[in-house]
C-alpha positions as CSV (number, residue, x, y, z in Angstrom):
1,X,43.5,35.1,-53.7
2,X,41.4,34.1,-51.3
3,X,38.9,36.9,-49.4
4,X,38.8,37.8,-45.9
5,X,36.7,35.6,-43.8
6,X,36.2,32.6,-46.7
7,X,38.9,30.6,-44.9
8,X,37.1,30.7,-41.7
9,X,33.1,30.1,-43.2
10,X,33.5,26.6,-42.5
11,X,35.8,26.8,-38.7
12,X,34.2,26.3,-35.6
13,X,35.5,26.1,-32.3
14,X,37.2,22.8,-31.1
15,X,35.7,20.8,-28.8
16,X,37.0,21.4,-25.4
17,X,37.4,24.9,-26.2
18,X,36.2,27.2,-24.3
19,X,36.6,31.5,-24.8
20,X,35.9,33.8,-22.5
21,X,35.8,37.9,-22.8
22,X,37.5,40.2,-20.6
23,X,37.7,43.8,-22.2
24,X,38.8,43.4,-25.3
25,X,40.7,40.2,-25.4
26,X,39.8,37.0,-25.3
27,X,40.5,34.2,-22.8
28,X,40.5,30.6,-23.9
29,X,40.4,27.2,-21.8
30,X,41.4,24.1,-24.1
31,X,41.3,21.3,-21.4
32,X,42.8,18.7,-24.0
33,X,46.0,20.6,-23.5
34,X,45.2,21.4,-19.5
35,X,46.1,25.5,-20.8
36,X,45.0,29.0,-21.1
37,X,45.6,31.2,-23.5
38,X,45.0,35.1,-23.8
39,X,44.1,36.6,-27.5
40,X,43.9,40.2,-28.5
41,X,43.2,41.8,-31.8
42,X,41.4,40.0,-34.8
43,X,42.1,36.5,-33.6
44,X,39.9,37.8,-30.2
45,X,37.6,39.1,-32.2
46,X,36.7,35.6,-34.1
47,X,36.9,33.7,-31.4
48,X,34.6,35.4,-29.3
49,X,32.5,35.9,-32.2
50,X,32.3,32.0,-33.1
51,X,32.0,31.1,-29.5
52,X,28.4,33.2,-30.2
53,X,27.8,31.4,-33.3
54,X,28.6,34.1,-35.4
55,X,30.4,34.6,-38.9
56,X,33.1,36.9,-38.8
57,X,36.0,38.1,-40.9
58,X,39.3,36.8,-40.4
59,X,42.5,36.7,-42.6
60,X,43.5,32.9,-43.6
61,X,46.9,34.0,-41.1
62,X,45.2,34.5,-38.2
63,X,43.0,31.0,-39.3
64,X,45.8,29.3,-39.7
65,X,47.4,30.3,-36.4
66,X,44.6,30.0,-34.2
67,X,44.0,26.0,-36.3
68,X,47.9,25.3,-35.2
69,X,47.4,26.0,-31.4
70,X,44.2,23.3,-31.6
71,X,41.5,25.9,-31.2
72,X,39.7,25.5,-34.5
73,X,38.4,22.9,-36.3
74,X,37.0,22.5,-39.8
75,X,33.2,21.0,-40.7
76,X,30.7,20.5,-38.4
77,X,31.5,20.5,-34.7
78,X,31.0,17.6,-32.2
79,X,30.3,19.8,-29.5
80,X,30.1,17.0,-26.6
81,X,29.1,17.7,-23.0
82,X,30.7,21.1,-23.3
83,X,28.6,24.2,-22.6
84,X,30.0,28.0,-23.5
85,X,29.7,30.8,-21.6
86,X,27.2,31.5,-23.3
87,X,25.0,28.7,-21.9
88,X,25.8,29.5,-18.1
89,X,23.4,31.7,-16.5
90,X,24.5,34.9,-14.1
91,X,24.8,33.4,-10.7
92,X,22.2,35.5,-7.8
93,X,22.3,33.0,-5.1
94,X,24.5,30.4,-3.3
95,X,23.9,27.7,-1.6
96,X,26.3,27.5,1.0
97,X,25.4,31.2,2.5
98,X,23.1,30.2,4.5
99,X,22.4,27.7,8.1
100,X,24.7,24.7,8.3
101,X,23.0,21.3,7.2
102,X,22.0,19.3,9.6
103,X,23.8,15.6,11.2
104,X,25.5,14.7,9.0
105,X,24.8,10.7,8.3
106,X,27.9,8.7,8.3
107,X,27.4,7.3,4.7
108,X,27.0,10.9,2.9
109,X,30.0,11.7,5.3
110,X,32.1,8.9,4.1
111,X,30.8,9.3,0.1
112,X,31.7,13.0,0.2
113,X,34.8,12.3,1.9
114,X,36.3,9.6,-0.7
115,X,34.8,11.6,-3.5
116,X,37.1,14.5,-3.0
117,X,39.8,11.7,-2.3
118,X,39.0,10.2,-5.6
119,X,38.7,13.3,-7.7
120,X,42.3,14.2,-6.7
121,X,43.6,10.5,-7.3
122,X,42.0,10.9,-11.2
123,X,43.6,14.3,-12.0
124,X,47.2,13.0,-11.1
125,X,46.4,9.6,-12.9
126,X,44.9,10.9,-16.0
127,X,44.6,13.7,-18.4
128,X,41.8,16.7,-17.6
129,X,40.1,15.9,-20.6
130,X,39.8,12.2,-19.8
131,X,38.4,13.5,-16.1
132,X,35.8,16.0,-17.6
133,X,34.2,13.3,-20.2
134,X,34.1,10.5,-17.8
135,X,31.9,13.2,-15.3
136,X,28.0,11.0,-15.6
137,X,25.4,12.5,-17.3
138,X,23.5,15.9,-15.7
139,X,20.8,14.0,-14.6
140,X,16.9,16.1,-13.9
141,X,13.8,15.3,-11.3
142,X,15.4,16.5,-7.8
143,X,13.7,20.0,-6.5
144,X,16.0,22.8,-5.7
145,X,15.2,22.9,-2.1
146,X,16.6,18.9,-1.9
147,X,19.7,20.6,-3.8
148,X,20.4,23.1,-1.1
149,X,20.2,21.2,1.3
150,X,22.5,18.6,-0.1
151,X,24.5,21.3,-1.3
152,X,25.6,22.2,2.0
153,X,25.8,18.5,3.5
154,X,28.4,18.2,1.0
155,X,30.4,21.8,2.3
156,X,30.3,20.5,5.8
157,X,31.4,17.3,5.5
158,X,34.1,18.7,3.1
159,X,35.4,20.0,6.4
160,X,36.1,16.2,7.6
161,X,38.4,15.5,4.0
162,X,42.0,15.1,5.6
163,X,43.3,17.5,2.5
164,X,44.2,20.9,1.4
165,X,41.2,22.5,-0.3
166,X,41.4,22.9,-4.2
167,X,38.6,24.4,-6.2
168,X,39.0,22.0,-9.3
169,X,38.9,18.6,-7.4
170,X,36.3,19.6,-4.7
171,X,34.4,20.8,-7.4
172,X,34.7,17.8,-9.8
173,X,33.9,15.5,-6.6
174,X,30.7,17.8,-5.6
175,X,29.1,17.5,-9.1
176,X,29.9,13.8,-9.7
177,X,27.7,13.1,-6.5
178,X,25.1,15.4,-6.9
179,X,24.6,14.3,-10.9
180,X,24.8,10.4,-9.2
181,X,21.8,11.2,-6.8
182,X,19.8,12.8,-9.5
183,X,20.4,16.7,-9.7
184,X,20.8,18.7,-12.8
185,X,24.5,20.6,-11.9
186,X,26.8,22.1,-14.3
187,X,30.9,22.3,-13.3
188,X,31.7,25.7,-14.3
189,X,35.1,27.1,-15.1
190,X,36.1,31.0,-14.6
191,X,39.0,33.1,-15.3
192,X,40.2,36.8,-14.3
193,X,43.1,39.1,-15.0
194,X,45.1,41.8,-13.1
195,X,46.2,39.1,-11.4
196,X,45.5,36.1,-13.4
197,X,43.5,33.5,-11.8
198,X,41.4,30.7,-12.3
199,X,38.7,28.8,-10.7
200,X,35.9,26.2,-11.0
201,X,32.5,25.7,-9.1
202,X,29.4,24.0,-9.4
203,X,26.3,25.5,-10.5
204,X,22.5,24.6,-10.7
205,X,21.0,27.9,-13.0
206,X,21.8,30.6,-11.1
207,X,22.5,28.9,-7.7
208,X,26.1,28.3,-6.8
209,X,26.4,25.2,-4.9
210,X,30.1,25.1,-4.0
211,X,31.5,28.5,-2.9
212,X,30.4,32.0,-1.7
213,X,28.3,33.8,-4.7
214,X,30.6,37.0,-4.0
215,X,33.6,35.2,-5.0
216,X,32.2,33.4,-8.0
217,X,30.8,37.0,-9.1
218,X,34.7,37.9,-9.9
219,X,35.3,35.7,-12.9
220,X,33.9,35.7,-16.0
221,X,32.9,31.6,-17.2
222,X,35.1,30.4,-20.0
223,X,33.8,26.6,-20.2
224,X,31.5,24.4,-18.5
225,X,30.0,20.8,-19.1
């Protein structure tokens, strides 16, 4: 018979995976599906446990259940551009609270503008997953204060984008032009309960760059890359 927690000494979490805690259950983002999830019990228990890097006990049932909905995988794990919430630090500051940028010049207007045209043309044309991956490299060398202030370029001449506003496509646009002109951003993703919602930003350590830091404060990160 095999013991308690021996079937899961060699599981990890699967790539794309990402858990998040919220009292006692567990709340998991697998963007290869485009889904959440909600676990309670043992099966929360490992997974918030393994999203820490930790061994934990878990009956080969519960492994076996938590392998057939695609969040485990066996051997070592290919973790990709994907960060846990873990690796996000507590937001203090945002970016956009603060005096409107400047004139706007017409060719950061018009590259913000089809940036948050394009993001939405990519999620209806292809899978999450296939958006997330193809995001460029986090790139490093710009100071913080040039990311403010590009920061709120980008919020104001989100104003001018002849669409409804949507957190996951703004968002995705934001950090593939900030990452393109050399910041260091991160596209977070939240989640909260009682009601369920979800929501992603963009994130440079603990500055928000994309929304008010009051309403990022009410989710807790699940995944981010």
């Amino acid at each position: 018979m095999t013991a308690p927690g021996s079937y899961l000494s060699s599981c990890r979490i699967a790539a794309g995976v990402g858990v998040a805690r919220i009292g006692d259950k567990a709340v998991v983002l697998d963007v290869r599906h485009d889904r959440y999830t909600m676990w309670s019990g043992s099966c929360a228990s490992a997974l918030l446990d393994l999203r820490c890097g930790k061994p934990c006990p878990l009956s080969p049932d519960d492994c076996r259940t938590l392998e057939r909905n695609g969040l485990l995988t066996k051997g070592e794990r290919d973790a990709g551009p994907w960060l846990t919430a873990t690796d996000i630090r507590t937001p203090t500051a945002s970016a956009v609270e603060g005096p409107e940028a400047g004139r706007l010049r017409p060719l950061h207007l018009v590259a913000s503008v089809w940036s948050c045209i394009r993001a939405r043309m990519d999620l209806r044309a292809a899978p999450l997953h296939q958006v997330l991956i193809d995001l460029p490299a986090a790139s490093r060398g710009r100071t913080t204060r040039d990311l403010v202030t590009h920061a709120r370029a980008f919020d104001r001449a989100r104003r001018w984008v002849p669409v409804r506003p949507r957190c996951l496509p703004d968002a995705l646009a934001y950090a593939r032009v900030a990452r393109r002109e050399g910041f260091a951003v991160d596209l977070v993703f939240g989640v909260k309960l009682h009601p369920f919602e979800a929501h992603c930003w963009v994130q440079s350590g603990s500055l928000v760059l994309t929304d008010p830091l009051d309403k990022v404060r009410r989710f807790e990160v699940v995944l981010a890359l």
